[in-house]
C-alpha positions as CSV (number, residue, x, y, z in Angstrom):
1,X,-39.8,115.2,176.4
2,X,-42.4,116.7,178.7
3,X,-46.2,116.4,178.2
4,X,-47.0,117.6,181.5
5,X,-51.3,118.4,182.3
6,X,-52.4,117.8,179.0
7,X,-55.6,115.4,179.3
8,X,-53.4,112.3,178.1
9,X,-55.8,109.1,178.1
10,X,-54.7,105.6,178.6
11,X,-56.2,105.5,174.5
12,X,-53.4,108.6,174.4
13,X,-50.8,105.9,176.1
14,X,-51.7,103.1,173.8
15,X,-50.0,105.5,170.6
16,X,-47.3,106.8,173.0
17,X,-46.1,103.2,173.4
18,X,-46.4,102.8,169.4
19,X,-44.0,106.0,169.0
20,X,-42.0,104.6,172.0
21,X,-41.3,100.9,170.9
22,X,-40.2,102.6,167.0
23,X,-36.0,101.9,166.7
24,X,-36.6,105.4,165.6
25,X,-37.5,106.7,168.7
26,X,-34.2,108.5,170.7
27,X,-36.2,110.2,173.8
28,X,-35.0,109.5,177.0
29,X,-36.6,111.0,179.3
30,X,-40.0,111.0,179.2
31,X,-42.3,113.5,182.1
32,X,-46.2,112.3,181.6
33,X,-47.3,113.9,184.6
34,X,-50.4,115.3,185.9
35,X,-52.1,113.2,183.2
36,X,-55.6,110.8,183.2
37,X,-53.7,107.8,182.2
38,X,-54.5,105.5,185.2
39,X,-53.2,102.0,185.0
40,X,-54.5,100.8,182.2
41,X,-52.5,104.1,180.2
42,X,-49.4,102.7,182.1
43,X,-50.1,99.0,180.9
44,X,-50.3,100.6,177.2
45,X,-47.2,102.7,177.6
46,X,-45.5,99.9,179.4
47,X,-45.6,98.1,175.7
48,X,-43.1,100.4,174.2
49,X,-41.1,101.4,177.0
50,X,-40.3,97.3,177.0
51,X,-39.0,97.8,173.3
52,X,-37.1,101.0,173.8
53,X,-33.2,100.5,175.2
54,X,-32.7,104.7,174.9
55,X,-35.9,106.0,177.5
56,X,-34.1,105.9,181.3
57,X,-36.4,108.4,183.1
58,X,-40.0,108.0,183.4
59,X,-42.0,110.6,185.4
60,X,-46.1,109.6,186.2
61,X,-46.5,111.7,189.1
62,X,-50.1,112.6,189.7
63,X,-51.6,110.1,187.1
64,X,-54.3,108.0,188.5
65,X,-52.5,104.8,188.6
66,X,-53.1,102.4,191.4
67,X,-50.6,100.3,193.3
68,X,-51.2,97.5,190.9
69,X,-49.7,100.0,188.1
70,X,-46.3,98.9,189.3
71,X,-46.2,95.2,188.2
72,X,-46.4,96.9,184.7
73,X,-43.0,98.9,184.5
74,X,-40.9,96.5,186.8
């Protein structure tokens, strides 16, 4: 799935986890980039992706998130 440039918020992140954590959910791969999710999106997102055993590409390139974003997808 590839939501590439599209003014994603770390509020936008929050709900993309939601969708993400769902047993339902079967994406795996998953291209955010050249979004305004900073870290804080990436601490909401990093909710689902720790319930989701399908998603094994992420792609944040270009996305505001600082070197303490890391600690949140590790």
């Amino acid at each position: 799935m590839d939501i590439l440039d599209n003014e994603i918020t770390a509020l936008g992140c929050e709900f993309l986890g939601k969708v993400l954590s769902s047993p339902d959910c079967r994406i795996q791969k998953l291209k955010i980039d050249d979004n305004l999710i900073g870290t804080e999106g990436l601490k909401n997102l990093a909710f689902g992706l720790a319930k989701n055993p399908v998603l094994h590409k992420l792609s944040a390139k270009y996305c505001g998130i600082d070197k303490d974003g890391a600690k949140y997808i590790q």
